[in-house]
Every structure is written in structure tokens, then in C-alpha cells.
C-alpha positions in Angstrom: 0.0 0.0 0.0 1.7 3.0 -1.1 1.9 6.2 1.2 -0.8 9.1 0.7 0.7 12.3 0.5 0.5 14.9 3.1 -2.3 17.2 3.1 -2.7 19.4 5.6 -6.2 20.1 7.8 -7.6 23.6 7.4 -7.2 24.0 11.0 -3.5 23.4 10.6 -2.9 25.9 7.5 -5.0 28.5 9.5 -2.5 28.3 12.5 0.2 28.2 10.5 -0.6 31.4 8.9 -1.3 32.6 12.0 2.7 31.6 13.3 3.6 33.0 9.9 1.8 36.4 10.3 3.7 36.8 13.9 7.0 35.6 12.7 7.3 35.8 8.8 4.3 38.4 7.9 6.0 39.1 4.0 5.3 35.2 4.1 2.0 34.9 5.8 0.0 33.4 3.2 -1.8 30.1 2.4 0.5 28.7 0.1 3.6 29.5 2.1 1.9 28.0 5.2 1.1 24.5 3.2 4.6 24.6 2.2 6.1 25.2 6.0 3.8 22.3 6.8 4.5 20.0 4.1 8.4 20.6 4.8 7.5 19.8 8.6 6.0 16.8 8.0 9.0 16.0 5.4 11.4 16.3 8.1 9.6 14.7 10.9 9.1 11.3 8.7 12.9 11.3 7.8 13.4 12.0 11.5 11.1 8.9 12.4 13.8 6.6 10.0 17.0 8.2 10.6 17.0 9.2 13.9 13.7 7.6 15.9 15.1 8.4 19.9 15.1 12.3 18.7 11.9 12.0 17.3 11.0 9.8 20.9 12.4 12.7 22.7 10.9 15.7 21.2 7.3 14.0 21.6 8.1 13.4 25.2 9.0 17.1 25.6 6.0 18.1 23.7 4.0 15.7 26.3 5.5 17.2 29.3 4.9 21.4 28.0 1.0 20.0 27.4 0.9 18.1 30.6 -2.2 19.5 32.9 -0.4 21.4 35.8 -1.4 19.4 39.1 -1.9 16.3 37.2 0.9 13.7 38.7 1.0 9.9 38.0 -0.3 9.3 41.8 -0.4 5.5 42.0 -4.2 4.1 44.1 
């Protein structure tokens, strides 16, 4: 089964023009948005193969910024 290719949500290409308007406004638009995410996801799948306990890593930190605050692993 081959591999679909990437295509981005509209809620994801409306936040990446957001980032895009706060940090690259001359580059804020919807084309250049599909492209930063397109390139993202590029990178994150070659990631995955050639370096998977980065990729394990950067997920974990991701995990830990969205953790709840107050919201331990208390054991019953």
C-alpha cells in the first residue's frame, strides 16, 4: 500500500498562517503555510527513520509542555 501524501487540515494551515503572520508576515499566506507544513511533516518522517530516539524525545517534551499542571502519576 503506497503512502498518501500529506495534506494538511484547514485547521493546521489556519494556524500556520497565524505563526507566519507573527513571525514571517511578508510570508503569511496560504500557500507559504502548506509549504512550512508540508516541509514539517517531510522532516519529521525522515526523522522517524533516521533518527527515531530524537523523534522519541521531542514528543516526550512536547507531552511534558501540554501536561495539565497538578496532574501527577499518583499510583491508588
Amino acid at each position: 500500500m503506497a503512502n498518501e501524501p500529506f495534506k494538511p487540515s484547514e485547521e493546521d494551515i489556519q494556524s500556520a498562517m497565524l505563526y507566519k503572520k507573527h513571525f514571517d508576515p511578508e510570508h503569511a499566506t496560504r500557500e507559504e503555510a502548506i509549504a512550512m507544513l508540508k516541509d514539517l511533516n517531510s522532516d519529521f518522517h525522515r526523522m522517524a527513520h533516521d533518527n527515531p530516539e530524537r523523534l522519541l524525545e521531542l514528543q516526550q517534551k512536547v507531552d511534558r509542555k501540554n501536561k495539565p499542571k497538578g496532574s501527577g502519576n499518583s499510583a491508588s
